[in-house]
C-alpha positions as CSV (number, residue, x, y, z in Angstrom):
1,X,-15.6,51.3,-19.7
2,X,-11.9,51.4,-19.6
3,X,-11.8,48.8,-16.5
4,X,-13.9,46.6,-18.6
5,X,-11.8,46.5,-21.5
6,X,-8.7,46.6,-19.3
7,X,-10.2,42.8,-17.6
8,X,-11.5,41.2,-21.1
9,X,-8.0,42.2,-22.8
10,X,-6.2,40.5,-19.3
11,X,-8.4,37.2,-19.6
12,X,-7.6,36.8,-23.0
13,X,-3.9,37.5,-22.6
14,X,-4.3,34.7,-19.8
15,X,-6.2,32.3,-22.2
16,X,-4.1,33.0,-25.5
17,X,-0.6,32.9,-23.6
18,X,1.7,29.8,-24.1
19,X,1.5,27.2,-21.3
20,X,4.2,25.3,-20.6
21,X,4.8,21.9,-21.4
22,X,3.0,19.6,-19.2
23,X,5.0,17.0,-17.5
24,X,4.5,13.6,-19.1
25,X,1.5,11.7,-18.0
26,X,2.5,8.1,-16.2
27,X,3.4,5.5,-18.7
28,X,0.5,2.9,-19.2
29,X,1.3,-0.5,-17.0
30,X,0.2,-4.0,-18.5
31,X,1.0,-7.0,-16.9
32,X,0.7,-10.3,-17.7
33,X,1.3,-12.7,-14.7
34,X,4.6,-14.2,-16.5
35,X,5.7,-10.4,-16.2
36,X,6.0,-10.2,-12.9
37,X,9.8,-9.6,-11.2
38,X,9.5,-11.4,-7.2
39,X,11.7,-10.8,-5.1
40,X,11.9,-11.2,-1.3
41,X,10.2,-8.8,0.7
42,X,12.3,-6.0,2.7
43,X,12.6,-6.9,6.3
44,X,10.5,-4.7,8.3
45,X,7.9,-7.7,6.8
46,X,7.4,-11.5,8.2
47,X,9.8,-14.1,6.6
48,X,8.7,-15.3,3.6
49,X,6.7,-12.5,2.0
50,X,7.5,-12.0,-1.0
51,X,6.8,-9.2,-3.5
52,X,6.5,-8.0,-6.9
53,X,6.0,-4.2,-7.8
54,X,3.3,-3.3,-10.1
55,X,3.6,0.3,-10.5
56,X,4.6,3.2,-8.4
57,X,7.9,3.0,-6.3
58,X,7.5,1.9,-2.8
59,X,10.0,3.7,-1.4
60,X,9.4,7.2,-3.5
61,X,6.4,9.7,-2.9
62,X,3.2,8.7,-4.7
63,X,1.0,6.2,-5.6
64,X,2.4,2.4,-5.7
65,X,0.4,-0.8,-5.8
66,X,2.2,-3.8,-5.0
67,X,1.3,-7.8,-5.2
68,X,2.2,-9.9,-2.3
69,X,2.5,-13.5,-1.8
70,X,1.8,-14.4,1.7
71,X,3.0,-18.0,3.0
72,X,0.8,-20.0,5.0
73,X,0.9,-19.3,8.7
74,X,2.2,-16.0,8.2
75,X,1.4,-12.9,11.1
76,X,1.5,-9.4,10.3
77,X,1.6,-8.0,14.0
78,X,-0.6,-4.8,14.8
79,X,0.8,-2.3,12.9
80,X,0.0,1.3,11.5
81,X,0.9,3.2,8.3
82,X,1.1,7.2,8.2
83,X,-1.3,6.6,4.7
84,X,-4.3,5.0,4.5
85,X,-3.7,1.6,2.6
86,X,-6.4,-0.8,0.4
87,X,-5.5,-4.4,-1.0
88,X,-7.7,-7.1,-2.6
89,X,-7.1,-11.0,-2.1
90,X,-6.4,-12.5,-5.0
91,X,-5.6,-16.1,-3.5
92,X,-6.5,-17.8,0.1
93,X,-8.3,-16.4,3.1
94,X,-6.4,-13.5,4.6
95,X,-7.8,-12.9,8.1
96,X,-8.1,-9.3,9.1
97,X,-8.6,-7.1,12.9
98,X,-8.4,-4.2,14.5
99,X,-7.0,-2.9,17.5
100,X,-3.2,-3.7,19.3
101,X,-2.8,-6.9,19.9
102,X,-3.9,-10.2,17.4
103,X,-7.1,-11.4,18.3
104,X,-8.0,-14.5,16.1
105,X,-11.7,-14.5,17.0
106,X,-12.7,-10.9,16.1
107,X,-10.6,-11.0,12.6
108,X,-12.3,-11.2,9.5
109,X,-11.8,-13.7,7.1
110,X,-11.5,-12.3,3.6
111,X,-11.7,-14.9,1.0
112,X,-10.3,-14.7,-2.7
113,X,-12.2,-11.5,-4.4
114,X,-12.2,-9.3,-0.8
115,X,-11.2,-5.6,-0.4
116,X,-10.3,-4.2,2.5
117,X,-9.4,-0.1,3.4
118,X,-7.4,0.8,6.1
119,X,-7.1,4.4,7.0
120,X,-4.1,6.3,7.9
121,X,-2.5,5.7,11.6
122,X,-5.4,2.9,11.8
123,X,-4.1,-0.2,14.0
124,X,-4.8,-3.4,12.1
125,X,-2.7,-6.7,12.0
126,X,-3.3,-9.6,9.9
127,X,-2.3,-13.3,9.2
128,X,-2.6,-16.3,6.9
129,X,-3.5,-20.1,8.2
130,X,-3.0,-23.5,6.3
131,X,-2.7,-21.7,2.8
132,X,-1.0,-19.1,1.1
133,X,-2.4,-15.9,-0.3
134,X,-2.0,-13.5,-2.7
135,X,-2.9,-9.8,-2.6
136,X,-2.5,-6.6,-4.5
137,X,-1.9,-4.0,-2.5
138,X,-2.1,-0.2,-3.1
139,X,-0.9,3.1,-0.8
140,X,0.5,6.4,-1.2
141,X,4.4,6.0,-0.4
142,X,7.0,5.5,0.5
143,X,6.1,2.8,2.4
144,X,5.8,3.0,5.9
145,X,4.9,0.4,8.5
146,X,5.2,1.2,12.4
147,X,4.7,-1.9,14.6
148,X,2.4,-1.5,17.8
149,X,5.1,-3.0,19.5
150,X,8.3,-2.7,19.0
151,X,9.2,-6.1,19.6
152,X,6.8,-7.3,16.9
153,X,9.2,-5.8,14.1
154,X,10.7,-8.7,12.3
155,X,13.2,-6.4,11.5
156,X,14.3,-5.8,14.7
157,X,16.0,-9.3,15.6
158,X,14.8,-10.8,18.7
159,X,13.3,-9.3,21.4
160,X,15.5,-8.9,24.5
161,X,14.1,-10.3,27.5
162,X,14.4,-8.7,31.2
């Protein structure tokens, strides 16, 4: 009987204790179009991408979604991230594949109002034709992108030839 009332007095010690404060919940995120900051993509990304952050830090731990504006005639070179990634096309076709190197006729064209999910460490590339697009694009940072090969990184410079 004592062990009994020993464990009921416990759990309601443990239920009628203070807590402490819990940390602040995220703040809400509206955005209107005209709210958006662009700004040139870093680097490690094709020319001409640009980008505007719509919550989340890219380049901090946790969850971020991004938009992109893709120009036409834009190539994302095979490519992997350490998280899994998803993005929806807002604007244009983007054309999607798998595997290491770009192969134009087993992409998938993904028209305005597509999603796509790419796990973590999955090889994909991707690549814009005669129009630009627009996607919103979500991940669990920071951001990360490793290029199949090397020589593909725009940030890189040019490749060296032997």
């Amino acid at each position: 009987m004592r062990t009994t009332c020993a464990i009921a007095l416990l759990a309601l010690s443990l239920v009628l204790a203070p807590t402490p404060a819990a940390a602040a919940p995220p703040a809400a995120v509206q955005l209107a179009p005209g709210d958006l900051k662009w700004m040139p993509a870093p680097p490690v990304l094709p020319k001409g991408v640009q980008l505007a952050v719509l919550s989340g830090n890219p380049f901090a731990e946790g969850f971020t979604t991004l938009r992109l504006k893709i120009p036409p005639h834009t190539t994302f070179a095979p490519h992997w991230h350490p998280t899994a990634e998803g993005f929806t096309v807002l604007e244009g076709i983007f054309h999607v594949g798998m595997g290491d190197q770009v192969d134009k006729a087993a992409a998938r064209a993904l028209p305005a109002m597509s999603y796509a999910s790419m796990p973590a460490m999955h090889h994909h590339y991707a690549y814009t034709e005669g129009q630009g697009v627009v996607i919103d694009l979500s991940f669990y940072g920071p951001f990360q992108i490793h290029y199949v090969h090397a020589a593909d990184d725009p940030s890189a410079g040019p490749a060296v030839k032997h």
